[in-house]
Every structure is written in structure tokens, then in C-alpha cells.
N, C-alpha and C positions, 0 to 999 in steps of 0.2 A: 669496368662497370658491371654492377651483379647484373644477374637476368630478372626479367620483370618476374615475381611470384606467378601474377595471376589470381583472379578473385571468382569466387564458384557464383552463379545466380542468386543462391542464398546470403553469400557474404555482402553482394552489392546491392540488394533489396534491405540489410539490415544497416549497410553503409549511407544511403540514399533514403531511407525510406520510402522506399516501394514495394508495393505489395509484388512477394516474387510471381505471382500470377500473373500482373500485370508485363513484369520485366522479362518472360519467355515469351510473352503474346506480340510483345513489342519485334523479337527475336525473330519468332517465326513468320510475322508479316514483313521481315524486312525492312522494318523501321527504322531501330539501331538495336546493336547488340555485340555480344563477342567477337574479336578478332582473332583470335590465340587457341590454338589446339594443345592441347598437353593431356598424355597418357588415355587419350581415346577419350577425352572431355572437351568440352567447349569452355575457354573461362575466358573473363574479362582483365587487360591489360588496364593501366592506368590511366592511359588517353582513351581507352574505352568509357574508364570512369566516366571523365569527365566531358565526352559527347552523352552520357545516360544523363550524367547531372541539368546539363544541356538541355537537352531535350524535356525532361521532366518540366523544367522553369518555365519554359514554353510553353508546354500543354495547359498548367497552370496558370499561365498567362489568356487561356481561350484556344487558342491556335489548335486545328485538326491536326492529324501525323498526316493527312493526304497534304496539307495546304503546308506542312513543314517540308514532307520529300519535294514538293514543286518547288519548294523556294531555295532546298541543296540543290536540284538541280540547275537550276538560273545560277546559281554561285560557281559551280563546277563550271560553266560553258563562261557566264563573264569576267570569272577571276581564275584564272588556270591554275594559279600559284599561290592558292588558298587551300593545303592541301586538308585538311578536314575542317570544312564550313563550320559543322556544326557545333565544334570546340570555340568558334570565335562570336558564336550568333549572340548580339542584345537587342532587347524586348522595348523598345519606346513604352513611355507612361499613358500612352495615348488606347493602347490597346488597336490598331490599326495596321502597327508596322513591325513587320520583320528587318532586324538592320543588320549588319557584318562589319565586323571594323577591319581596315586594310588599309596599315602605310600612312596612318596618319586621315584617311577621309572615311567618311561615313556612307555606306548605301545602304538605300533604301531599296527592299527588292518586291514589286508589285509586276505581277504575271510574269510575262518577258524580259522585262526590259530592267534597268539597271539605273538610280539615277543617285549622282554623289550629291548628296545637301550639307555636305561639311560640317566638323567636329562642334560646331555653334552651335547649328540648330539643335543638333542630337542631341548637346546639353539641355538646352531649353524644356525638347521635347519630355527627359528624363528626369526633369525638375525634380527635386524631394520635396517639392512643396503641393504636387499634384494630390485631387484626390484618390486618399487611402483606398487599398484592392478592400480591406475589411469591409466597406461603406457601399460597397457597389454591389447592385442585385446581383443575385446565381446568374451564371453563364450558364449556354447550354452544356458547356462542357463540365463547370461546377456540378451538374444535374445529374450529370453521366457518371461523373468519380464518384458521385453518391449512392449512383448505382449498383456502382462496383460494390461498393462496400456492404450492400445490402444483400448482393447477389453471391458475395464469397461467404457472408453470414446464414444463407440459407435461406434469406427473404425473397425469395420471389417475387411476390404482389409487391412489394414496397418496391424493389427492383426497377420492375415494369413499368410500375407509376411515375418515377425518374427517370429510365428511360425517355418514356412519352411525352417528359414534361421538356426535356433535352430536346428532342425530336419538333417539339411546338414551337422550339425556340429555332433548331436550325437541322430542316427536314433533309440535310444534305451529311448529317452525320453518322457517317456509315458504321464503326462498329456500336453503335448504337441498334442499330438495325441488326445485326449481328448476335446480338447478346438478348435483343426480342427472340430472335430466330431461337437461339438454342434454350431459353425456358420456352418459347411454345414445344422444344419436340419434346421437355424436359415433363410436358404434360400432356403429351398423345397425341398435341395438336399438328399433323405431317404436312396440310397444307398452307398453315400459317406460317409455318415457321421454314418451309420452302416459300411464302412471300416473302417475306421477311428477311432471308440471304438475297433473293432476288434484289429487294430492294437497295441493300448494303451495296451491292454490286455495279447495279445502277448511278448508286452516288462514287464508287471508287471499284473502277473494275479489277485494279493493280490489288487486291485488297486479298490475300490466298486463304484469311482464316475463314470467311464466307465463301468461297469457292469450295473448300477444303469440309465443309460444312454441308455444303449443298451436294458437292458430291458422297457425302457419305447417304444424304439422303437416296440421290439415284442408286446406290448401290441397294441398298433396303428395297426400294420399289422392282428392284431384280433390273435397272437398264445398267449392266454393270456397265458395257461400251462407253455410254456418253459418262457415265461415274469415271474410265480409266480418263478419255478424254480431258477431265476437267481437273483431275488429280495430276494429270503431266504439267495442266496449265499451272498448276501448285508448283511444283519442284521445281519447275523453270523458272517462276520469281523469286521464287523463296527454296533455293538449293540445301538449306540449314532446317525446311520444317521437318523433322523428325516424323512424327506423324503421320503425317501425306505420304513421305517415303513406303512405311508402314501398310498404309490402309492402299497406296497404289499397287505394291507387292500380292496383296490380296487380291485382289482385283484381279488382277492379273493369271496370278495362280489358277481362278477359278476359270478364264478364258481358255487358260492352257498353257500361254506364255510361260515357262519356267526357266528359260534362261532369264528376261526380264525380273522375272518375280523373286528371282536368286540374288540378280543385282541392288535390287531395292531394299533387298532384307538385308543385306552385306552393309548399305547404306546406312539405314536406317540402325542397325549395331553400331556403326562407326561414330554416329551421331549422339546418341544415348550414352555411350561407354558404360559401367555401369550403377546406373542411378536406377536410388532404391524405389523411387516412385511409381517405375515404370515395369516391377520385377516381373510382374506375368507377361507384359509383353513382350518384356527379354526373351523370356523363356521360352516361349511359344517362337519368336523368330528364329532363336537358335534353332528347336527342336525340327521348324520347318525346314530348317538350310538342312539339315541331315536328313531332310527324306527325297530330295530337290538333287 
């Protein structure tokens, strides 16, 4: 059997259509992402693919990535022998339900609990005769990819306005609050935009790119301590953010810590291998590890 290739960020953002912005973000909160290391890269296997494809149809469907991981997890603890959930997961037409197909039954996965309503209903529920997604108001999450899109074109204000309108619709949608946060600081504004991760946080504490976020703030405001503190809280859920690895090494450095601040930069190289995107920060880790 050959070996999987392997598909780079960019290749499965153009395979999938996704914005690759959106598909490291995904990455570094731990949502989903690469499986596969090759030659000091992170790339995407083919069952990676298709938990991204997964996932995507999802989100699309409405569904948070908070209210996606609660519902891997409930799969993982009631189906042991579902070994990647989120390659199996179908969408009911009802916009309500997360379902899993296994063995022939249908579950339906609401908080805890787990309840089979058989391959009937499911049909019923997924009717092609239901009404068209076309016909149905913006979700707040509709509001949010709109955002995106406004926010990776440079529009701020329009941004913000979909944000907030996402927000009105379901105040519990964390990187919503996230991506307020970083056009407030993206406009001087330091304590809104530390409300505003606060609040991300609030709605999803599991959440590293707000943590990751806030703590760059504490670092700026000079309390590096609680910044390292919250940047550890980063690498420990999300061992893959690049980033964090980065911006904790600093931190650190400035403490005094240089064996830590060594290890994060070694990290943090490991993770990036090297992509052109990120060439000053290469540069600057390396040139750090040689004075360290």
C-alpha cells in the first residue's frame, strides 16, 4: 500500500474550500486538524480530510465547534469503537440534531446521554422534501462566516456589524467574541478588546485562541507572570499552537527562565518547519536559540 502523501493547509483549504485562515484556526484551538508530521510540517492525511470535510458541513449546518467537541466527546465515552466520530457524524434536516451512524442504528447525541431512534426516523428526519437551507434566515453562525469574510478582506466595520449581529442571535458564540476582541486591539482599543476575549472565554473556557489572545495582552500591560501563566494554559490544550509556543518562550526569556524559553523555541521551530509566512519569526527563534 503507498503511504498517504499528505496535503499541506493550503492544499485542503483549496480542496475543501476553506478559507486557510480559517483551517489553522480550526488547528490551533484543537478543533480538528493534522494528524501527520513529515519533514518538520504538519500536513493532512486523507481521513484528515475528510473529518475537515466533516466538520465544515457542520458548522454550516449552525452547530458551534464548542457544541461539535461536547458532542465527540459523548461519542468517544458512549460508542468506544467509533474510532473517529467525526468522519461518521450526519446533520438531521431539522437543524436540532447531531446524529452518528453505528451498526446499523441511529443516535441522536443531546448533552450526556445517548439515545438510539432508528434508521426510520433518521430518514424521516432528513427528508429531501424538507425546507431548503437557501430559504432559511441567516444563522448566527451564517452572520459570523460573514464576518470572516469581511474581516480577511480588510473590512473591519462590516466585520464587527456581523459579528454583533451573530452575537444577537446566540451571545454564547465564543469566537465571535474573539475576533471583536482582536479588531478592538487592531484599533488601540486595549480594554475592549480584553472584554471581549474575557467574554469568548466565558462562553468556552477550552477555547486557546482567546486565552492566547488575552494573554498577549497581559504581556503588553508588563504582568508577564499571569501572561506566562495563561500561555501554559494554551500549550496544554492545544500542544500544536505554534504561536503560544512562541509568545510563551518570550515570556519567559524575559523572566529569566532560559531553559524553558529554549524549550518552547525548539518547539515552536518544530511546529512551523519552514513556512514562508512566518520567516521573521523563524528567524528571530533561531537567532534566539543561539544566544540561549
Amino acid at each position: 500500500m503507498a503511504a498517504d502523501p499528505g496535503y499541506s493547509f493550503g492544499a485542503v483549504a483549496e480542496i475543501l474550500g476553506i478559507a486557510e485562515s480559517k483551517l489553522r484556526y480550526w488547528s490551533q484551538s484543537g478543533f480538528v486538524g493534522p494528524s501527520l508530521r513529515r519533514g518538520g510540517k504538519q500536513v493532512f492525511t486523507f481521513q484528515d480530510l475528510v473529518s475537515v470535510k466533516a466538520a465544515k458541513e457542520l458548522v454550516e449546518r449552525g452547530f458551534s465547534t464548542a457544541q461539535i467537541r461536547k458532542a465527540l466527546e459523548t461519542v468517544r465515552v458512549s460508542l468506544p469503537a467509533v474510532d473517529r466520530p467525526l468522519d461518521r457524524f450526519r446533520v438531521a434536516f431539522d437543524g436540532d440534531a447531531l446524529v452518528v451512524l453505528d451498526e446499523g442504528a441511529a443516535f441522536e447525541l443531546s448533552g450526556q446521554r445517548v439515545f438510539d431512534f432508528g434508521l426510520g426516523e433518521l430518514a424521516a428526519r432528513a427528508a429531501p422534501e424538507a425546507t431548503p437551507l437557501s430559504e432559511a434566515r441567516p444563522t448566527p453562525y451564517d452572520e459570523f462566516l460573514e464576518g470572516l469574510r469581511h474581516e480577511e478582506a480588510g473590512h473591519d466595520d462590516k466585520a464587527e456589524a456581523c459579528y454583533r449581529r451573530a452575537l444577537d442571535g446566540d451571545d454564547g458564540l465564543a469566537a465571535a467574541h474573539t475576533n471583536l476582541g482582536a479588531i478592538a486591539h487592531r484599533r488601540g482599543d486595549v480594554e475592549g478588546a480584553r472584554v471581549a476575549f474575557e467574554a469568548a472565554l466565558g462562553c468556552d473556557p477550552d477555547q486557546p485562541e482567546a486565552r492566547y489572545n488575552l494573554a498577549s495582552l497581559l504581556y503588553e500591560a508588563g504582568e508577564v507572570e499571569v501572561a506566562v501563566a495563561e500561555l501554559r494554559r494554551v500549550v496544554q490544550a492545544a500542544p500544536a499552537f505554534a504561536d503560544a509556543h512562541y509568545n510563551l518562550a518570550t515570556a519567559l526569556e524575559r523572566l529569566g527562565s532560559k531553559r524553558q524559553a529554549r524549550e518552547h523555541l525548539e518547539r515552536y521551530l518544530a511546529l512551523v518547519g519552514d513556512a514562508g509566512e512566518q520567516r521573521a519569526w523563524i528567524d528571530d527563534a533561531r537567532a534566539r536559540l543561539g544566544r540561549l
